[in-house]
C-alpha positions as CSV (number, residue, x, y, z in Angstrom):
1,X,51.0,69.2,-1.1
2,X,52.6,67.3,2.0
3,X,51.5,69.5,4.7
4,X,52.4,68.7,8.8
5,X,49.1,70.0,10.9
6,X,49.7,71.2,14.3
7,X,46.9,70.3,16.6
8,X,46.1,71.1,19.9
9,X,43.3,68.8,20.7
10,X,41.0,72.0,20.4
11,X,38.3,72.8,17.8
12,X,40.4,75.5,15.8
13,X,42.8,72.9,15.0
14,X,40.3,69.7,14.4
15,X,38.1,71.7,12.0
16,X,41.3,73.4,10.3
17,X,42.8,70.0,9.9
18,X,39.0,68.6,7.9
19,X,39.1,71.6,6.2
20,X,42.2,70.3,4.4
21,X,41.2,66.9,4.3
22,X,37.8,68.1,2.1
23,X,40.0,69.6,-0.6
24,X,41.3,65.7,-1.5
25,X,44.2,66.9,-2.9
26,X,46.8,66.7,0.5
27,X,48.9,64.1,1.9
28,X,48.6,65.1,5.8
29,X,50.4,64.4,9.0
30,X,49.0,65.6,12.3
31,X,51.3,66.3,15.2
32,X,50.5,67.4,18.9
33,X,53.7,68.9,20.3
34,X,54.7,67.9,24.0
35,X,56.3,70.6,26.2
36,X,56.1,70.5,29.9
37,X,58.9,69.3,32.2
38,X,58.8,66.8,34.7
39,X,59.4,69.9,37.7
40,X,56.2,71.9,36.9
41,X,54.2,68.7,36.8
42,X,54.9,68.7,40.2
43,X,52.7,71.6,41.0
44,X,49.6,70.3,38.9
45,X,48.6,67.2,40.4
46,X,47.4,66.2,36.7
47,X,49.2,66.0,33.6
48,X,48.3,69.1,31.4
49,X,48.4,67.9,28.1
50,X,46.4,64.4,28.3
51,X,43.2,65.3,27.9
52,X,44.7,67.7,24.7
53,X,46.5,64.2,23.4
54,X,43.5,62.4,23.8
55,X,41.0,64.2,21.8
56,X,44.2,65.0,19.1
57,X,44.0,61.2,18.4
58,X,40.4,60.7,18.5
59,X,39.9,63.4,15.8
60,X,43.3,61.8,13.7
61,X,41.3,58.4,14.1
62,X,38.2,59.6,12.7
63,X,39.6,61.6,10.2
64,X,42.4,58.5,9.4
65,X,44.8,60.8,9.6
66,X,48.1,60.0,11.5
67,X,49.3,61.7,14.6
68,X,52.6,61.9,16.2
69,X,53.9,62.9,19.2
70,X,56.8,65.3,19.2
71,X,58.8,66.3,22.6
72,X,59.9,69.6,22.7
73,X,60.3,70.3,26.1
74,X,63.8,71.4,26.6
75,X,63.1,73.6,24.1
76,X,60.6,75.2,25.6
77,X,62.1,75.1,28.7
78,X,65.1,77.3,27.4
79,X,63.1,79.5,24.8
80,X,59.8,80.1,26.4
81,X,59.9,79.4,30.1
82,X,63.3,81.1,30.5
83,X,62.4,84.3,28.8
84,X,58.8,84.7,30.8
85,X,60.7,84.3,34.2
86,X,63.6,87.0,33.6
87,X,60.8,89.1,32.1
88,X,58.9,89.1,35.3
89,X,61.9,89.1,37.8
90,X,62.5,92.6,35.6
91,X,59.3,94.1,36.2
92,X,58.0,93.3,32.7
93,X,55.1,92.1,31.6
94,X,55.7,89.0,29.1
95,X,54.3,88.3,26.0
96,X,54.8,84.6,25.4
97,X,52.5,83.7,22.9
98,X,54.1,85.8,20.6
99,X,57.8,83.8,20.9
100,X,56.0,80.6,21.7
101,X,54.5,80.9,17.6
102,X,58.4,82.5,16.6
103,X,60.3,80.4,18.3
104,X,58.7,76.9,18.7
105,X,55.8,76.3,16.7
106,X,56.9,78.1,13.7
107,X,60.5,77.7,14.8
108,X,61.9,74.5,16.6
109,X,59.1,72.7,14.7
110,X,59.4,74.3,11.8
111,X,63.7,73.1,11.6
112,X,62.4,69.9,12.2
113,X,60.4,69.2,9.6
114,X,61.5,71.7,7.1
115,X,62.8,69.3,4.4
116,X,59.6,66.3,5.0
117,X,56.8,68.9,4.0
118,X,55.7,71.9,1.8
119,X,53.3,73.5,4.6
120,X,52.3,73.9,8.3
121,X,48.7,74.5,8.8
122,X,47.4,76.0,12.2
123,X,44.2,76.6,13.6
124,X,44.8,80.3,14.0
125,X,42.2,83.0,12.9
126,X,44.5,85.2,10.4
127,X,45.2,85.1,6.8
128,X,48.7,84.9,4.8
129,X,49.1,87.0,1.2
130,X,51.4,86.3,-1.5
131,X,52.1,89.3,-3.1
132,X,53.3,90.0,-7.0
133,X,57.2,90.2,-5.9
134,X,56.9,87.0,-4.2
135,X,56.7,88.3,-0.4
136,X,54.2,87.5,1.9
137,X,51.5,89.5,3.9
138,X,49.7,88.7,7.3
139,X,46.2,89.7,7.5
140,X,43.4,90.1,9.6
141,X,40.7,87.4,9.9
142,X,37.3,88.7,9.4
143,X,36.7,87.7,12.7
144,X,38.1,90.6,14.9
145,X,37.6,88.9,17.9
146,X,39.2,85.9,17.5
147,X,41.9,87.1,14.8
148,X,45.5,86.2,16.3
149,X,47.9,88.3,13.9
150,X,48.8,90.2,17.1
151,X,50.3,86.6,18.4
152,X,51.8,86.3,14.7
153,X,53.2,89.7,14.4
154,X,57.3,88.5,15.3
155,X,56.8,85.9,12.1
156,X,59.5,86.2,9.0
157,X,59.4,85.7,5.2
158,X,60.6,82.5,5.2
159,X,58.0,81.0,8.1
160,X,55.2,82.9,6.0
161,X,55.8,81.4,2.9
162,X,56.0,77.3,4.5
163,X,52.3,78.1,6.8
164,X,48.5,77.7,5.9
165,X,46.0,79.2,8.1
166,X,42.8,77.5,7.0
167,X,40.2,79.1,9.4
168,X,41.6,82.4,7.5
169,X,38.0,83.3,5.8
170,X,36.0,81.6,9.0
171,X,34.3,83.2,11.8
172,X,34.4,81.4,15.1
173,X,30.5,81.0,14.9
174,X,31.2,78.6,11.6
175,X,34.0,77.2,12.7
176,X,31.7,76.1,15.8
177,X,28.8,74.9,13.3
178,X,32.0,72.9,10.6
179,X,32.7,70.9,14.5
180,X,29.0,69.7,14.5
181,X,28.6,69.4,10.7
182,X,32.0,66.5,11.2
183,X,30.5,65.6,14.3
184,X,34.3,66.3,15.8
185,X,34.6,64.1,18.9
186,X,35.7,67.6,20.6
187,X,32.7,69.3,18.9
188,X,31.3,70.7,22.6
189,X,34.7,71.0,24.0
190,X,35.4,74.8,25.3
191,X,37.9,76.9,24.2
192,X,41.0,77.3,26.3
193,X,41.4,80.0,28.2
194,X,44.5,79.5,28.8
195,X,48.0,81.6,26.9
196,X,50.1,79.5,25.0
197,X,52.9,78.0,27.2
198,X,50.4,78.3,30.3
199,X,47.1,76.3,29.1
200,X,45.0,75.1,32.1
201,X,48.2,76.1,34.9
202,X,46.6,78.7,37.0
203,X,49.4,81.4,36.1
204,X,50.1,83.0,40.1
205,X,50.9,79.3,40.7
206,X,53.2,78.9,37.7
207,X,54.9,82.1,39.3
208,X,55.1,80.7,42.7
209,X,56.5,77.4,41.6
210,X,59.6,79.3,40.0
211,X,60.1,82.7,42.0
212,X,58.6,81.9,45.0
213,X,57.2,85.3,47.2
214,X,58.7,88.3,48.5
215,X,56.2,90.4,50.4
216,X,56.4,93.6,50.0
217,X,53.8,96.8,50.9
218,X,50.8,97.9,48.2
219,X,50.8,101.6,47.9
220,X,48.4,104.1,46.9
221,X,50.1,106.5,44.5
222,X,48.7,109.6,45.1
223,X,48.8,110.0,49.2
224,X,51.9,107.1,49.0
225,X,49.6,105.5,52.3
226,X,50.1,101.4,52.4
227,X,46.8,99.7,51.7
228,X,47.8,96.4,51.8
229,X,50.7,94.0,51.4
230,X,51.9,91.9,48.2
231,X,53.6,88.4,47.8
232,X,55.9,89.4,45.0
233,X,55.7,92.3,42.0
234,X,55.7,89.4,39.6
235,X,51.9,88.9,40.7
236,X,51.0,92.0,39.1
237,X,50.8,93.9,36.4
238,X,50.2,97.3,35.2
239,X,46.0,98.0,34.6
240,X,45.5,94.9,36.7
241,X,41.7,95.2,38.8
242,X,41.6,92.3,40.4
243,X,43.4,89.9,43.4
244,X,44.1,92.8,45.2
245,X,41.7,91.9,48.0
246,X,40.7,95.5,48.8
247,X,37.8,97.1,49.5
248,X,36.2,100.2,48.5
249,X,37.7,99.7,45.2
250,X,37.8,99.5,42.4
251,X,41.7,99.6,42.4
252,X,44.1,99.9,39.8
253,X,47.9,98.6,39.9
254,X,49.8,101.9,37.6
255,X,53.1,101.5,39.0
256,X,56.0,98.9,40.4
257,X,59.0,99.6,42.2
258,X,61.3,96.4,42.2
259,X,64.4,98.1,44.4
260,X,61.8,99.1,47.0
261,X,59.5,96.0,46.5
262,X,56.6,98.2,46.0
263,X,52.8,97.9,44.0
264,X,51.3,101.2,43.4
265,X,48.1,101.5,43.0
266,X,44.8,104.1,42.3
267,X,41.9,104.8,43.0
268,X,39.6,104.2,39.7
269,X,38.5,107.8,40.5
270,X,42.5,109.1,39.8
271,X,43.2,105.6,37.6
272,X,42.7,107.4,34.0
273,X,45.2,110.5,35.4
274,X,48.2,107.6,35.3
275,X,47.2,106.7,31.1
276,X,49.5,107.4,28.7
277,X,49.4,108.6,25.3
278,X,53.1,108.1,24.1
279,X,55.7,105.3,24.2
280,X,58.4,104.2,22.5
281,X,58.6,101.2,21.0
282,X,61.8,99.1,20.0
283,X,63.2,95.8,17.7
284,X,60.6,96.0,15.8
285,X,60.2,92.8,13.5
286,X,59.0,94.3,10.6
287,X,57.2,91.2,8.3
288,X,57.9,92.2,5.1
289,X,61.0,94.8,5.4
290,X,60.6,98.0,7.4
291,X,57.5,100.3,6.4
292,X,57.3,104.2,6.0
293,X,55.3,105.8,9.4
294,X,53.0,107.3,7.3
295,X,51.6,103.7,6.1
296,X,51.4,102.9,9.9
297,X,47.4,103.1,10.5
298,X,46.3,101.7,14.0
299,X,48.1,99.5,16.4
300,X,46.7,96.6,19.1
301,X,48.1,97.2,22.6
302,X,46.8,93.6,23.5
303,X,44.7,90.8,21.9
304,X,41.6,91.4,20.9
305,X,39.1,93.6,18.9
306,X,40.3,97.3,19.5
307,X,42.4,98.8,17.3
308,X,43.7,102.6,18.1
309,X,45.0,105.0,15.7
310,X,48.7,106.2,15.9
311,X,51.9,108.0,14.7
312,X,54.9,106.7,14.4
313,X,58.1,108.6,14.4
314,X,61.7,106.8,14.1
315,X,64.4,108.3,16.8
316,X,67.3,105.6,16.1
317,X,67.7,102.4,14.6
318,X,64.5,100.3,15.2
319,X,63.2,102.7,17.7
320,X,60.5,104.6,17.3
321,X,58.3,106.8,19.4
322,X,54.6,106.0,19.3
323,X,51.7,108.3,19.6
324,X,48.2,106.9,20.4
325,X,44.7,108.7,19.6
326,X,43.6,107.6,22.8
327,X,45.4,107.3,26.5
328,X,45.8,103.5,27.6
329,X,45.8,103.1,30.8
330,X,47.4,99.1,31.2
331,X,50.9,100.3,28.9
332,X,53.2,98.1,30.3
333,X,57.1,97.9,30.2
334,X,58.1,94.1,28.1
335,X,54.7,94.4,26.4
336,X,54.1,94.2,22.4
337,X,52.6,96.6,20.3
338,X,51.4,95.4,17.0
339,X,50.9,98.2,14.0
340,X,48.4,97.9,11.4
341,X,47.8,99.1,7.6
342,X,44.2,98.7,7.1
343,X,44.0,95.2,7.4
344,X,47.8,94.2,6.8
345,X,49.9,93.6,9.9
346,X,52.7,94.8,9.5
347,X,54.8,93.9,12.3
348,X,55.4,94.6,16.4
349,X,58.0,95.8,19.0
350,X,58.7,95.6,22.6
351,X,57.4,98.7,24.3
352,X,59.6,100.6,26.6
353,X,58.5,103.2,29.5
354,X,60.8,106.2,29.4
């Protein structure tokens, strides 16, 4: 096959991208995708994506592998960047890697190249299904730590059937050990810590950059006494612990107030009393046409490892109310919840606080 490889200049992507190579059967292309604007460059003081581009081509030279550049960045701009911003100038909490795989690496991308090659490969951790009638299915990795279907969950039919997720079968640990084994020339290099359309940015200085501050009073729910003040309710979100610079804590932000300009916060003694054990839930994208509640298992509030059991039951079109086995304390309005068959994701929606 003629398959385009996304890399990041990472070791997911390197090691996914000599993965293919081994099987000496592909004809591949590598591409690094360029997003940031000349206005948040500004703020850095360093460009964000040269080291990235420079250990891209240095694993493209050893593997004699082409790489090319593509500019994105208006794109970005109006897909990614926009959305975040009128998200937190709501009072929502964001969830931008899961657009930035929709909409631009599995999207703009995707257009672009559509009619040059028969796959994308990625170095996420998930694995794609075809099934007997010819749909597709996104899985779990075996590696429940790193596994990234909860950034994958807003994909359709037609993106599943053009992607290749060769790290699918890996754990991290191997994936680590393939790096030394090709002697990658990012073999030691960390792993970003960074979300998708933020990489090394520190985030409160992204937000500053575009919505500046507004002061404002931090609260203590329970005896409604100010404890401190804010610089803007776009620096916090709900279950947040830290950069509150209070003592005597721990402290936990449970509540925001945008027409009053207000944090709330608790106490971790009266922090689990503000958890909640329903939601609803709406536009679901379901990934291979919408599912019955009863084959809806677990769900991930966030990235990571846990998974909580939950029943789903449909109130109108694409909304459903959501019951958890277990009260969440950090359920925030914007944020995604991604539901589960066993291993199968089977989709995700935008959760909203009645």
């Amino acid at each position: 096959m003629k398959i385009a490889v996304l890399l990041s200049g990472g070791v997911d992507s390197s090691v996914a991208l000599n993965l293919l190579l081994d099987e000496k059967k592909h004809d591949l292309v590598a591409y690094y995708l360029k997003i940031w604007l000349e206005d948040e460059l500004a703020f850095l003081g360093e460009c964000p994506w040269e080291e990235d581009l420079k250990y891209a081509r240095a694993v493209c030279e050893q593997a004699k592998v082409p790489l090319e550049v593509i500019s994105l960045q208006d794109e970005y701009q109006n897909k990614i960047v926009g959305y975040v911003l009128k998200e937190l100038k709501e009072g929502r909490t964001p969830s931008p890697d899961i657009y930035c795989n929709e909409r631009i690496k599995f999207g703009v991308f995707f257009n672009h190249l559509h009619e040059k090659f028969d796959k994308v490969a990625t170095g996420h951790y998930a694995k794609i299904k075809q099934n007997d009638d010819e749909s597709y299915s996104l899985l779990r990795a075996p590696d429940s730590v790193k596994d990234q279907t909860y950034f994958l969950s807003n994909l359709n039919q037609k993106q599943l059937s053009k992607i290749i997720f060769p790290l699918g079968d890996y754990k991290k640990n191997r994936v680590r050990e393939l790096a030394s084994e090709y002697n990658l020339p990012n073999k030691s290099r960390k792993d970003s810590q960074g979300i998708c359309f933020l990489g090394k940015i520190p985030y409160n200085d992204f937000v500053k950059f575009h919505l500046g501050e507004k002061p404002g009073n931090i609260v203590e729910l329970e005896t409604n006494k100010i404890l401190a003040q804010h610089k803007g309710v776009w620096f916090h979100t709900i279950g947040q612990r830290k950069g509150l610079g209070l003592g005597g804590g721990p402290w936990y932000v449970v509540k925001k107030d945008l027409e009053k300009n207000i944090v709330y916060i608790s106490h971790s003694e009266k922090f689990e009393s503000c958890s909640k054990n329903s939601f609803m839930v709406r536009d679901i994208n379901w990934i291979n046409g919408e599912v019955s509640s009863d084959n809806v298992k677990e769900l991930k509030l966030r990235h990571g490892p846990e998974m909580i059991a939950c029943d789903l039951m449909k109130k109108s079109k694409n909304v459903y109310l959501v019951t958890i086995s277990k009260p969440d304390t950090g359920i925030a309005e914007g944020q995604h919840a991604i539901f589960y068959n066993d291993e199968e994701c089977l989709g995700g929606g935008i959760i909203r606080i009645e």
